[in-house]
FIMI-732583 format. One record per residue (C-alpha): x, y, z. Coordinates in steps of 0.02 Angstrom, whole numbers, padded with zeros to 5 digits, always signed. Example, Ala and Ser with C-alpha at 12.3 -4.5 7.8 and 13.67 -1.06 7.14 Angstrom:
# residues 2
+00615-00225+00390;+00684-00053+00357;
# end
This chain:
# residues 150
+01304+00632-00154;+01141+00711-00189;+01052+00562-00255;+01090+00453-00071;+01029+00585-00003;+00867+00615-00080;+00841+00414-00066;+00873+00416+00118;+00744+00575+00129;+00604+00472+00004;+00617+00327+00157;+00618+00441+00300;+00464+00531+00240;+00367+00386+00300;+00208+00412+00285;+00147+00428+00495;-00034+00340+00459;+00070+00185+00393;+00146+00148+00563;-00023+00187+00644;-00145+00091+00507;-00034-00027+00425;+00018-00063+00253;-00149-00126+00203;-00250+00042+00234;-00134+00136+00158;-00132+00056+00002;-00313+00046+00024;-00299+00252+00013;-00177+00247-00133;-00304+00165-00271;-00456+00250-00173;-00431+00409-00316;-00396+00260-00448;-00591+00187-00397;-00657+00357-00423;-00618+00376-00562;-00676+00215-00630;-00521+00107-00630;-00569-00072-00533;-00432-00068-00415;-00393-00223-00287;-00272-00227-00150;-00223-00403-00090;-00100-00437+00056;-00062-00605+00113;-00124-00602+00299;-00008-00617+00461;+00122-00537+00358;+00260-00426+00461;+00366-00347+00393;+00520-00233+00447;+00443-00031+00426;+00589+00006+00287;+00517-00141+00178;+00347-00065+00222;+00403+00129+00169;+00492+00048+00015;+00323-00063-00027;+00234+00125+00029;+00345+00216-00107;+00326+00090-00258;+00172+00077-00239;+00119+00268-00240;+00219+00298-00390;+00159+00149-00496;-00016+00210-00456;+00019+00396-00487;+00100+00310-00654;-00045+00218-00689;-00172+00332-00658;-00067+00462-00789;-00008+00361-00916;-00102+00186-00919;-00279+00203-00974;-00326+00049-00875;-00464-00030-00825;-00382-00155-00692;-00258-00122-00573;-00192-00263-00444;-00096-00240-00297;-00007-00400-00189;+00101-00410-00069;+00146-00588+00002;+00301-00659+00057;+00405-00830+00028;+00584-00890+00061;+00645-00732+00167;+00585-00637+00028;+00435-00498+00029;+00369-00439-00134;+00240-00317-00206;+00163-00314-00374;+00063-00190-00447;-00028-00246-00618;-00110-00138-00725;-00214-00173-00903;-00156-00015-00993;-00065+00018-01144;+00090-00007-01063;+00231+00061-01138;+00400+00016-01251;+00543+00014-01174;+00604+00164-01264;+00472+00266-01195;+00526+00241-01041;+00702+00315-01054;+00630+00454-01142;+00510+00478-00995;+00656+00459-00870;+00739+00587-00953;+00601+00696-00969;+00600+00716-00774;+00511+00532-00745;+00653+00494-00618;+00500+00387-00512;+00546+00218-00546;+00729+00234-00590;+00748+00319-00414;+00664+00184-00320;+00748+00034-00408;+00911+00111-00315;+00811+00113-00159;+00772-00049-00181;+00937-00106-00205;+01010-00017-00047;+00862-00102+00048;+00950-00270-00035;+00805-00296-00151;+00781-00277-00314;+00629-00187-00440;+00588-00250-00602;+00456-00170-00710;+00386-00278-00858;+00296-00137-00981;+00251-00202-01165;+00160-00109-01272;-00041-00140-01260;+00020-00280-01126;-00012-00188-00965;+00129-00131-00838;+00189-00258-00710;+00307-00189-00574;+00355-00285-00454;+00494-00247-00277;+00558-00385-00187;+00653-00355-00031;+00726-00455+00108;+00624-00484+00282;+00777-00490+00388;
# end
């Protein structure tokens, strides 16, 4: 159907400079905007870490839209992003310190064209993974992708 479809496009429009620079500088160029404008953004990846390029284009995609979400919605002042690996497993995390949001707001946001995160939990899931976001009002955000290395 159309949805497979646009998930197989969101993977295959990975991004060329992550091949050539690596997961790290591209992250590096996602919060860049986020440090302009005053946000204290930190990227942290656990070093030696390899992993398969659809774990990196799914890692690429979550993180982009959690930023673009954060830099919307969150009024933070601190945003963390970690990626490290243990038991077969590789996860990023991005944190933020904003408002956060109820639940609710999210399924109105999801039907008010926020398809983001609800789009790449299914990616996730067809890269045998799983997304969880953790959102509580005037808690921060917290969303976190885990996917298998193998």
């Amino acid at each position: 159907g159309g949805v497979r479809q646009l998930r197989s496009l969101l993977v295959e429009i990975y991004p060329p400079r992550l091949r050539e620079a690596g997961l790290d500088s591209v992250l590096g160029d996602l919060v860049a905007p986020l440090q302009e404008r005053g946000i204290e953004a930190t990227v942290e990846i656990e070093s030696g870490l390899e992993m398969p390029e659809r774990v990196e284009a799914l890692f690429f995609r979550v993180a982009q839209e959690s930023l673009r979400n954060v830099a919307e919605h969150a009024q933070a002042g601190h945003v963390r992003v970690r990626v490290d690996a243990q038991n077969g497993l590789a996860a990023l995390s991005v944190r933020d310190d904003g408002r956060g949001f109820a639940p609710e707001d999210a399924t109105a946001r999801q039907q008010g064209g926020h398809m983001g995160l609800r789009l790449l939990r299914d990616l996730a899931t067809d890269a045998g993974g799983r997304l969880e976001i953790d959102a509580r009002e005037g808690r921060g955000t917290a969303v976190r992708v885990e996917a298998p290395l193998r």
